[in-house]
LUMNULO-919011 format. One record per residue (C-alpha): x, y, z; residue number from 0; residue in one letter. Coordinates in pm, whole numbers, padded with zeros to 5 digits, always signed. Example, Ala and Ser with C-alpha at 12.3 -4.5 7.8 and 13.67 -1.06 7.14 Angstrom:
BEGIN
(atom (+01230 -00450 +00780) 0 "a") (atom (+01367 -00106 +00714) 1 "s") 
//
This chain:
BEGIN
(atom (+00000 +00000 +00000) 0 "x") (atom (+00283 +00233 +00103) 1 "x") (atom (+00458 +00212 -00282) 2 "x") (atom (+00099 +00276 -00450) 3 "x") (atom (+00038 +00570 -00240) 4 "x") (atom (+00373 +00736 -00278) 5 "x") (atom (+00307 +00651 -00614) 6 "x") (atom (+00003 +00814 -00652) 7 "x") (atom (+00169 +01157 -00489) 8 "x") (atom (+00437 +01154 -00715) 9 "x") (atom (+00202 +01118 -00998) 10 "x") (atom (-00018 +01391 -00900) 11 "x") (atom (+00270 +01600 -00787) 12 "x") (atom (+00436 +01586 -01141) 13 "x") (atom (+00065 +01670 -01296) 14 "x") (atom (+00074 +01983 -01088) 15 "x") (atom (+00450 +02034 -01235) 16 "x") (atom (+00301 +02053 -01555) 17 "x") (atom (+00046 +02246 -01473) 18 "x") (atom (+00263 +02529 -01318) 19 "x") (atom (+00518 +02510 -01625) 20 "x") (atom (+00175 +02594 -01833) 21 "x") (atom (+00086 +02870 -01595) 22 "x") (atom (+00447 +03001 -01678) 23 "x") (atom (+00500 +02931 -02054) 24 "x") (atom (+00117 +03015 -02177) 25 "x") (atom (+00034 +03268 -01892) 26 "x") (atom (-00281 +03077 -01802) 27 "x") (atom (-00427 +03122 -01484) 28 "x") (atom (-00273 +02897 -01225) 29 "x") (atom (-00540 +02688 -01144) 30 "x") (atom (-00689 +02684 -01504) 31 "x") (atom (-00337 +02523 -01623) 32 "x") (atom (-00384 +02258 -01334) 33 "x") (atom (-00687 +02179 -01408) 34 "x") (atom (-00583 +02159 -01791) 35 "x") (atom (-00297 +01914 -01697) 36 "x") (atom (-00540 +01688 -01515) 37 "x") (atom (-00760 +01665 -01811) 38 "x") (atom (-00491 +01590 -02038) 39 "x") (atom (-00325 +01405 -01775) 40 "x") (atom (-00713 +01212 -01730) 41 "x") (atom (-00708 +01145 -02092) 42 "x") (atom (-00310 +01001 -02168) 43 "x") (atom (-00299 +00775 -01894) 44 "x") (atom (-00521 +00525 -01986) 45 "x") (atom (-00420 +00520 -02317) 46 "x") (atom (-00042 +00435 -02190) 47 "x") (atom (-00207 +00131 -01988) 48 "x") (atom (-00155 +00282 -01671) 49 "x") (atom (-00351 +00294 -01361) 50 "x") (atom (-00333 +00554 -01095) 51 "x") (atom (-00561 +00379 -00830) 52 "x") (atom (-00708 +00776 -00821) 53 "x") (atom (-01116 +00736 -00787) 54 "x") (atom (-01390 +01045 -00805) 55 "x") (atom (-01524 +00770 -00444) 56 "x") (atom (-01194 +00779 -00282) 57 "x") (atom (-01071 +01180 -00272) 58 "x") (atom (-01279 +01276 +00022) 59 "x") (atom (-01019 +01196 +00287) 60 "x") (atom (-00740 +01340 +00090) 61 "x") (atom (-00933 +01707 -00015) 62 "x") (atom (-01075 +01737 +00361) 63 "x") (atom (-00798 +01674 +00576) 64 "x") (atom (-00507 +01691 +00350) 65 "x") (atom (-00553 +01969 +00114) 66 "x") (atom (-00782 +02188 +00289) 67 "x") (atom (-00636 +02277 +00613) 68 "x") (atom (-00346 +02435 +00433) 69 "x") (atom (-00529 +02643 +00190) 70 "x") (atom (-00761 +02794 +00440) 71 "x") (atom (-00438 +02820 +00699) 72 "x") (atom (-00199 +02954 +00420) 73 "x") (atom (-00514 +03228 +00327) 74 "x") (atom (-00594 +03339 +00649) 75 "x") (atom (-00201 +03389 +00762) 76 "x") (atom (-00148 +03680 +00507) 77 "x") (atom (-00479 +03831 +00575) 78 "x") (atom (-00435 +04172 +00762) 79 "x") (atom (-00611 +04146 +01126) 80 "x") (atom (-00672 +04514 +01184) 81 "x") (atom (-00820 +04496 +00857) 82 "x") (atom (-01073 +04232 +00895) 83 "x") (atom (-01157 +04355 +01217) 84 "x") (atom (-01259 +04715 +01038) 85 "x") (atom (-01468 +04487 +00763) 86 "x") (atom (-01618 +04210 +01042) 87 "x") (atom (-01950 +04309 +01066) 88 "x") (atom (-02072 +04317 +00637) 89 "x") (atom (-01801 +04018 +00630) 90 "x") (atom (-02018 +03763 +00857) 91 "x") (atom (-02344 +03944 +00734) 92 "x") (atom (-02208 +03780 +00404) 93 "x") (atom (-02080 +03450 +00528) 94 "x") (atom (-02411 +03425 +00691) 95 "x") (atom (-02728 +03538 +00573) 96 "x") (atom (-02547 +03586 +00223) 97 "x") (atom (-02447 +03220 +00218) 98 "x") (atom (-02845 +03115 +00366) 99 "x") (atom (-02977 +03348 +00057) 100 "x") (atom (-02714 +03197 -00207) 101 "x") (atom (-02792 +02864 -00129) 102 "x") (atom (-03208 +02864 -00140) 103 "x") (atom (-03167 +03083 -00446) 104 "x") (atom (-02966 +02833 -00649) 105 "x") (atom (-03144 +02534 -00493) 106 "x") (atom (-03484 +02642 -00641) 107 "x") (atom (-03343 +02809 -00964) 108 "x") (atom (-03189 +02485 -00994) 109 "x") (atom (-03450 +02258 -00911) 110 "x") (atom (-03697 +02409 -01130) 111 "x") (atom (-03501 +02479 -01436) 112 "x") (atom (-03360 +02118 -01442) 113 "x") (atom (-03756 +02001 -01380) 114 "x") (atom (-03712 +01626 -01314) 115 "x") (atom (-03863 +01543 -00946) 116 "x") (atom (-03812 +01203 -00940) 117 "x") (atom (-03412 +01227 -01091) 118 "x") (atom (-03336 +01565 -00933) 119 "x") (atom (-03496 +01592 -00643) 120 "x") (atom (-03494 +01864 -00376) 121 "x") (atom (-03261 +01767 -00157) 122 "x") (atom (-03005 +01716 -00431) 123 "x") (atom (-03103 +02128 -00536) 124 "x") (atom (-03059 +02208 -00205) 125 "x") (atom (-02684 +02025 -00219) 126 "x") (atom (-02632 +02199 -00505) 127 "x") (atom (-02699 +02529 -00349) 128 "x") (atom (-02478 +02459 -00032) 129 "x") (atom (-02184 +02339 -00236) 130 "x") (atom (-02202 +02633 -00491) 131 "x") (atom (-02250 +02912 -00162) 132 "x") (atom (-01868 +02878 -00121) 133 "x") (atom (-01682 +03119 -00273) 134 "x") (atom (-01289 +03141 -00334) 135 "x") (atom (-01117 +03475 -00475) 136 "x") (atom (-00784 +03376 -00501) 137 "x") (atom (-00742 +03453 -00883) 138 "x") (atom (-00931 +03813 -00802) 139 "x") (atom (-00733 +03886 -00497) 140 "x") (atom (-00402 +03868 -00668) 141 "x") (atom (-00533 +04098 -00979) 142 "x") (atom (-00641 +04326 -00716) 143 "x") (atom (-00319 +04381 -00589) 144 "x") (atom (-00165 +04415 -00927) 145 "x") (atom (-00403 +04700 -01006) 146 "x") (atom (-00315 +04861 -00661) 147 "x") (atom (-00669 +04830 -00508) 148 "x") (atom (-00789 +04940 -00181) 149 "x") (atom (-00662 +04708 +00046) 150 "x") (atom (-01000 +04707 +00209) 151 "x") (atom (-01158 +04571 -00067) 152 "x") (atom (-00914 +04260 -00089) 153 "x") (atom (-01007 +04199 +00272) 154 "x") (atom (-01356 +04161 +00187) 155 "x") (atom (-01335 +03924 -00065) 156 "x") (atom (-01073 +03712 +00162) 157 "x") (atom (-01240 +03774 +00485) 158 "x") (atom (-01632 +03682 +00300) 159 "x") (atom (-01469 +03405 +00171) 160 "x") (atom (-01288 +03218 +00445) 161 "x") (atom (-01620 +03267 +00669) 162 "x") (atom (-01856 +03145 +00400) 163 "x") (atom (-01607 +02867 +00335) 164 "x") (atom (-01717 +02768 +00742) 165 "x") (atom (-02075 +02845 +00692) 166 "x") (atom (-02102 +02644 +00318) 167 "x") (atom (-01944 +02339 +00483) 168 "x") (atom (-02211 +02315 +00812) 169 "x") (atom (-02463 +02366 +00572) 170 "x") (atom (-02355 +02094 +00354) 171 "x") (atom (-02325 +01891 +00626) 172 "x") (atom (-02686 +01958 +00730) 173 "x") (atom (-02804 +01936 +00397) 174 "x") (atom (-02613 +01574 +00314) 175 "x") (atom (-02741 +01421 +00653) 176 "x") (atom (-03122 +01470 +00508) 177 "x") (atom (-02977 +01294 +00186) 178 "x") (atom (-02801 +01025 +00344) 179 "x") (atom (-03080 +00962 +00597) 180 "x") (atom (-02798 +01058 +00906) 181 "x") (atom (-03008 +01310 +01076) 182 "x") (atom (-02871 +01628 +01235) 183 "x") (atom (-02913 +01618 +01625) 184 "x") (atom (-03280 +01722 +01740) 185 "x") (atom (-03225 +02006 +01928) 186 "x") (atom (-03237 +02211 +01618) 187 "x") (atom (-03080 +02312 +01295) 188 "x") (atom (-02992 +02666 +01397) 189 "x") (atom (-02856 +02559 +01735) 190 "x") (atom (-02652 +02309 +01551) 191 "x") (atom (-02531 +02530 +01300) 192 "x") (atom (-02444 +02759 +01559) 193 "x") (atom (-02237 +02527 +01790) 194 "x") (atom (-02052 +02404 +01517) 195 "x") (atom (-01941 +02744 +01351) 196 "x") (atom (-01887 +02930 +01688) 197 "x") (atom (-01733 +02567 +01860) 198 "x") (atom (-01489 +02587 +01570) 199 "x") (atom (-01371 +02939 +01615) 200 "x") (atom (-01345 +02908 +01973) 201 "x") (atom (-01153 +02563 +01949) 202 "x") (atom (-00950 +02718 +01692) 203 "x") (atom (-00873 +03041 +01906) 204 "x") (atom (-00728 +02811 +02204) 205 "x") (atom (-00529 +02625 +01964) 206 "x") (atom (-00368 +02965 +01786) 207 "x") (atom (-00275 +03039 +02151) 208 "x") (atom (-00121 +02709 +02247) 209 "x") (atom (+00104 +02724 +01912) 210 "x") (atom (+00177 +03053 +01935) 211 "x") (atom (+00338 +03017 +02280) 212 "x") (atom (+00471 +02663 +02222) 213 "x") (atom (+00653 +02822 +01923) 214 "x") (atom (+00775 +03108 +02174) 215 "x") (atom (+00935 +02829 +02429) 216 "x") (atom (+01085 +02676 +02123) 217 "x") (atom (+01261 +02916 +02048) 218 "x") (atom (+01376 +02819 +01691) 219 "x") (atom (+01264 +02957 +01357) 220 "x") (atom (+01249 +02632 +01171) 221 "x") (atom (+01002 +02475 +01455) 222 "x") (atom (+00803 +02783 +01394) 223 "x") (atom (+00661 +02638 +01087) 224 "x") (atom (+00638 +02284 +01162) 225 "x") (atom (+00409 +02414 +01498) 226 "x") (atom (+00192 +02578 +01272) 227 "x") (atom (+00179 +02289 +01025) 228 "x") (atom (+00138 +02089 +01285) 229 "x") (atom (-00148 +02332 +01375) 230 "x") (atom (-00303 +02327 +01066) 231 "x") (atom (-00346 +01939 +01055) 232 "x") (atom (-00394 +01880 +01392) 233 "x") (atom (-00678 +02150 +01475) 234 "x") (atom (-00873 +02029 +01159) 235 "x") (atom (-00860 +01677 +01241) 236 "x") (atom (-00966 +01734 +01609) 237 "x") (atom (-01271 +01956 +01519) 238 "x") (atom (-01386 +01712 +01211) 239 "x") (atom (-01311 +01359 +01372) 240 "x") (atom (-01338 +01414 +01759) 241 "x") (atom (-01533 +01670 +01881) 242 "x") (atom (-01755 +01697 +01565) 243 "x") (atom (-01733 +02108 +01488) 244 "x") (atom (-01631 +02313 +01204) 245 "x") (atom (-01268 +02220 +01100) 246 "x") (atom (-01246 +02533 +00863) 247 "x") (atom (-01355 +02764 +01152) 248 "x") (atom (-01123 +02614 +01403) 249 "x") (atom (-00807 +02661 +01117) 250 "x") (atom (-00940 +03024 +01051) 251 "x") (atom (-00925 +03115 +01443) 252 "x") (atom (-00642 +02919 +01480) 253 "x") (atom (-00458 +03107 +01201) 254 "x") (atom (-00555 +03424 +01320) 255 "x") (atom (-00504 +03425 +01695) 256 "x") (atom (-00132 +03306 +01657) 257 "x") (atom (-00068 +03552 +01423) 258 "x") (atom (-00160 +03821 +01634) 259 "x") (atom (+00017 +03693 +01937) 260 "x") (atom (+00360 +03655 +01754) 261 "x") (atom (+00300 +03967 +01590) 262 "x") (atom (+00579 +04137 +01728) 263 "x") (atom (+00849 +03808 +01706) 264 "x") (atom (+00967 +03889 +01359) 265 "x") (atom (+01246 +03671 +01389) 266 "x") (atom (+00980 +03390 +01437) 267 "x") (atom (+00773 +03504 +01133) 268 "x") (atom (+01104 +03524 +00834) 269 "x") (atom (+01078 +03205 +00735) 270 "x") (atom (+00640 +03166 +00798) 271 "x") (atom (+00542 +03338 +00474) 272 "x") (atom (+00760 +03170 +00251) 273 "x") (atom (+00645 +02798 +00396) 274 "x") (atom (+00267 +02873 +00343) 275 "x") (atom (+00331 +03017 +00049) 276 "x") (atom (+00506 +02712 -00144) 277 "x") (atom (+00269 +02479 +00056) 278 "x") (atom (-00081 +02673 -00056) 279 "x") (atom (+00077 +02660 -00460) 280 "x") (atom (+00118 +02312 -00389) 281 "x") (atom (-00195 +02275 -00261) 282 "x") (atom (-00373 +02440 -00454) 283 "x") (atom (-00223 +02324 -00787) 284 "x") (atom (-00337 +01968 -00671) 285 "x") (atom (-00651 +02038 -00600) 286 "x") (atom (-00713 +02157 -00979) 287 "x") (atom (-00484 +01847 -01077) 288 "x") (atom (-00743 +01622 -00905) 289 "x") (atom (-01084 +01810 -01037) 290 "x") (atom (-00916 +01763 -01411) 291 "x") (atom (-00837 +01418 -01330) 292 "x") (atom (-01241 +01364 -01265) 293 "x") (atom (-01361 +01530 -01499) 294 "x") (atom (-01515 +01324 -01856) 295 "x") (atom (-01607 +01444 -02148) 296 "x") (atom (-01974 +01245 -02090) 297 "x") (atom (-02042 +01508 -01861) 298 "x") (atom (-02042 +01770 -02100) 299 "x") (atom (-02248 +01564 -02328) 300 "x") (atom (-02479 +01448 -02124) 301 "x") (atom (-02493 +01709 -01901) 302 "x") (atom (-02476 +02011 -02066) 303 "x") (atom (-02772 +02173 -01995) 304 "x") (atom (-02755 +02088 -01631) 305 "x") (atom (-02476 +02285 -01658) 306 "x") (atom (-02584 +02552 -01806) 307 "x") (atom (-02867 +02603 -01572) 308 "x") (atom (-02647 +02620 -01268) 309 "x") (atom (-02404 +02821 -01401) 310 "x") (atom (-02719 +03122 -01458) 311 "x") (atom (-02862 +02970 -01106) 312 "x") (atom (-02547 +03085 -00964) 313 "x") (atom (-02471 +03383 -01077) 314 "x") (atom (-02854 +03497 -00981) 315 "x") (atom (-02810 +03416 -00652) 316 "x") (atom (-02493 +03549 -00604) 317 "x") (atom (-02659 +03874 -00738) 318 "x") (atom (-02904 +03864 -00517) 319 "x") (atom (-02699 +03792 -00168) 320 "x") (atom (-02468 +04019 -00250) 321 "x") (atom (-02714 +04287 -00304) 322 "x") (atom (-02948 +04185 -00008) 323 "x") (atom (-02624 +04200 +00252) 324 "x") (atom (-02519 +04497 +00080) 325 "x") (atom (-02844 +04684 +00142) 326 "x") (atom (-02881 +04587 +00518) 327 "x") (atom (-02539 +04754 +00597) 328 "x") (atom (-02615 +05078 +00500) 329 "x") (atom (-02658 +05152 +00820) 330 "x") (atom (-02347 +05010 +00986) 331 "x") (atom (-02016 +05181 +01077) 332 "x") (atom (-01882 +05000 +00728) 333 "x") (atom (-02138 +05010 +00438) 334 "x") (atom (-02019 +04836 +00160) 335 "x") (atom (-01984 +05100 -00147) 336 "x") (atom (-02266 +05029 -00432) 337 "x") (atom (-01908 +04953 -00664) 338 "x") (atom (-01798 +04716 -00423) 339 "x") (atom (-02124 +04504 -00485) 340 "x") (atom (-02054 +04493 -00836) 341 "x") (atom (-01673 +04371 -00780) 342 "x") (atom (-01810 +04130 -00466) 343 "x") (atom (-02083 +03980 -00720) 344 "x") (atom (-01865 +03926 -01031) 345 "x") (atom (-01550 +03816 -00861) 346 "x") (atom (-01722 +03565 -00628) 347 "x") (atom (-01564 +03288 -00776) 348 "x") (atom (-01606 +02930 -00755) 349 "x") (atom (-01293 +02733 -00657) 350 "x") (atom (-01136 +02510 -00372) 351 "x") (atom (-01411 +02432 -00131) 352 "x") (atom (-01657 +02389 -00398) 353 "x") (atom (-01429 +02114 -00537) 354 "x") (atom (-01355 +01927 -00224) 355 "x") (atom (-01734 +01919 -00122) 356 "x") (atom (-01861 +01832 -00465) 357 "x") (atom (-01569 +01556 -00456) 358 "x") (atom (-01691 +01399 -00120) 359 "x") (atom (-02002 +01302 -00202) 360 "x") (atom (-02048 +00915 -00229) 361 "x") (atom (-02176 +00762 -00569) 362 "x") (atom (-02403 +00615 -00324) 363 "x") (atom (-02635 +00887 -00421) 364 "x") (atom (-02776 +00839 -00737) 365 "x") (atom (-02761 +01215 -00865) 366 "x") (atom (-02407 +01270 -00750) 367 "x") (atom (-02231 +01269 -01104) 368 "x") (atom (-02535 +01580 -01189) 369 "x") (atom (-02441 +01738 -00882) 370 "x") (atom (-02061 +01712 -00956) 371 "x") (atom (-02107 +01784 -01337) 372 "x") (atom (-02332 +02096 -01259) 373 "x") (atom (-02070 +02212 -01012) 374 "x") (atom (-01761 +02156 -01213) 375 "x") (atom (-01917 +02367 -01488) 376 "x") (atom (-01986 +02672 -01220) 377 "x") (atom (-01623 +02632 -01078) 378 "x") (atom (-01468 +02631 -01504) 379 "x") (atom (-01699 +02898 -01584) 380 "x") (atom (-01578 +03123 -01268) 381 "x") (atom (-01216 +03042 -01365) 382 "x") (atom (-01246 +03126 -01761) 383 "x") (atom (-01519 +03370 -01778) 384 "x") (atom (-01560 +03545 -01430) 385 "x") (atom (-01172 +03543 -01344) 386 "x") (atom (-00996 +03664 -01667) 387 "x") (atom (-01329 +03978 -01705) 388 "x") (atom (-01235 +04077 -01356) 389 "x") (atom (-00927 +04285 -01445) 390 "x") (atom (-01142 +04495 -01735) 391 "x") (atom (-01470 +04543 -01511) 392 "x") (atom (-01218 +04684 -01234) 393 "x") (atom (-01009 +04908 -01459) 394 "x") (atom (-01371 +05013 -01597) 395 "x") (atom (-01523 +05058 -01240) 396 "x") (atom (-01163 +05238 -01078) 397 "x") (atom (-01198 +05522 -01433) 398 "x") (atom (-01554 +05554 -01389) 399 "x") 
//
């Protein structure tokens, strides 16, 4: 078992290679060329004769508590704390309400434009809705800072999308215990969704704390990173596996509160940036490997239209949460400007978390390849049409 899994992370490792070589040669968007190496990669290998042992069934494990603990660690570590503390109050307005409105919106655009009960039914919609609420602006982020935007505005999109992230993946989970029959606890889906979002950031607070001054008795630069790995891996798989709370909360917290406490060791933090920097390109190149890797041309044959429909289902609803969260904080310290809305709605792109849950769902259920075809068309659509108009709309927006 050992040689076929070191196997299989070599393979995939030397996909994501190739994918990053693109990225550099063609200038394609980094996780475009990824994903373009895993569909070429998806397509050569069987003709060679060669079997990867890589199933669509068998990436839940490694997307949940391999890959995602360092993208939302490695995002959260560069975002600016005084910063999201100016932007918290529209930012969980967003995460929250935003991600409630985003998901009912696409569920019964979705539902009703596809129009087949008894193959689609509600409670796949609604699973549709939950995985698409996710958003992930990495490709905007970094095109904002080329264009020398507000730094405010970058915090937005990061800080809405590493909360919604938190709030997408409890309401999955709510959502895919109907499907699979696994009820939620009793006492209420509100109270549940509420201990496990606020259990992870308070778990994941404690745990920023404990690193931060286990790295101080340390003492060492290099052990600075491998606490924080350690962290990273550690506080997801106790909030997910033991104590049953939100493992992207806890990392977010976690990320966050040890930050801030070592703020002022900047001998500790010289070597921190570079480490989550080559980890999340790693990462994140895999990720995009592995959705290419999935992905079959039958889908776009077959499924199209299903496609189509969730890509407009989408796009509505992040229209409509956007707008909705933007109007109720008008009043607040920090209203978000009318432009902002425009950039928030157009750049909320699908990417990372949208992947991983669309990936974990068991081909038990028999409308999980719709689901996952309907979703991989949002998340290609966000990367070749949303991502590479962003630039334009904000040069447009920034003359106007």
């Amino acid at each position: 078992m050992i040689p076929d899994l070191i196997g299989q992370i070599l393979f995939l490792s030397g996909v994501a290679i190739v994918g990053m070589l693109i990225h550099r040669l063609l200038r394609f968007d980094l996780t475009l060329a990824c994903l373009g190496a895993g569909v070429l990669a998806g397509w050569a290998v069987p003709l060679l004769g060669i079997d990867t042992g890589i199933r669509a069934h068998s990436l839940q494990e490694l997307v949940f508590f391999v890959i995602l603990p360092v993208l939302i660690f490695e995002a959260t570590w560069h975002l600016d704390p005084a910063l999201l503390r100016r932007w918290l109050s529209p930012i969980v307005l967003l995460a929250t309400l935003g991600v409630l409105i985003s998901c009912f919106v696409t569920a019964g655009l979705v539902y009703f434009g596809i129009g087949h009960p008894a193959g689609f039914p509600w409670i796949a919609a609604l699973l549709t809705g939950a995985i698409l609420a996710a958003t992930d602006p990495i490709a905007v982020v970094s095109q904002l800072k080329t264009l020398n935007a507000p730094s405010d505005l970058g915090t937005l999109f990061e800080g809405e999308s590493l909360f919604n992230d938190g709030a997408a993946v409890v309401l999955f989970v709510i959502v895919f215990s109907f499907a699979t029959g696994s009820m939620v606890e009793s006492s209420g889906h509100l109270v549940f969704f509420s201990t496990v979002f606020f259990g992870g950031l308070v778990l994941g607070a404690l745990l920023g704390l404990v690193a931060a001054i286990v790295v101080l008795l340390l003492g060492k630069v290099p052990a600075t990173s491998v606490v924080l790995v350690f962290t990273a891996f550690g506080g997801f798989y106790l909030a997910e596996e033991i104590l049953h709370i939100s493992g992207i909360m806890t990392i977010v917290a976690s990320a966050l509160v040890s930050r801030i406490v070592l703020r002022e060791q900047s001998a500790f933090l010289s070597g921190i940036a570079d480490t989550w920097s080559w980890l999340g390109l790693l990462f994140n190149s895999l990720l995009f490997v592995l959705m290419g890797l999935v992905i079959t041309w039958d889908m776009f044959r077959e499924r199209w239209l299903a496609m189509v429909i969730a890509i407009a289902a989408a796009l509505a609803a992040r229209a409509v949460a956007v707008g909705f969260c933007g109007l109720l904080t008008q009043p607040m310290l920090r209203p978000i400007p009318g432009v902002w809305q425009i950039l928030l709605f157009w750049g909320g792109l699908r990417g990372a978390v949208a992947v991983a849950l669309v990936l974990s769902l068991p081909v038990t259920l028999s409308y999980w390849w719709t689901i996952q075809s309907m979703v991989f068309g949002v998340v290609i659509f966000s990367l070749l049409v949303q991502g590479t108009t962003f630039k334009p709309l904000m040069r447009y927006i920034v003359k106007k």
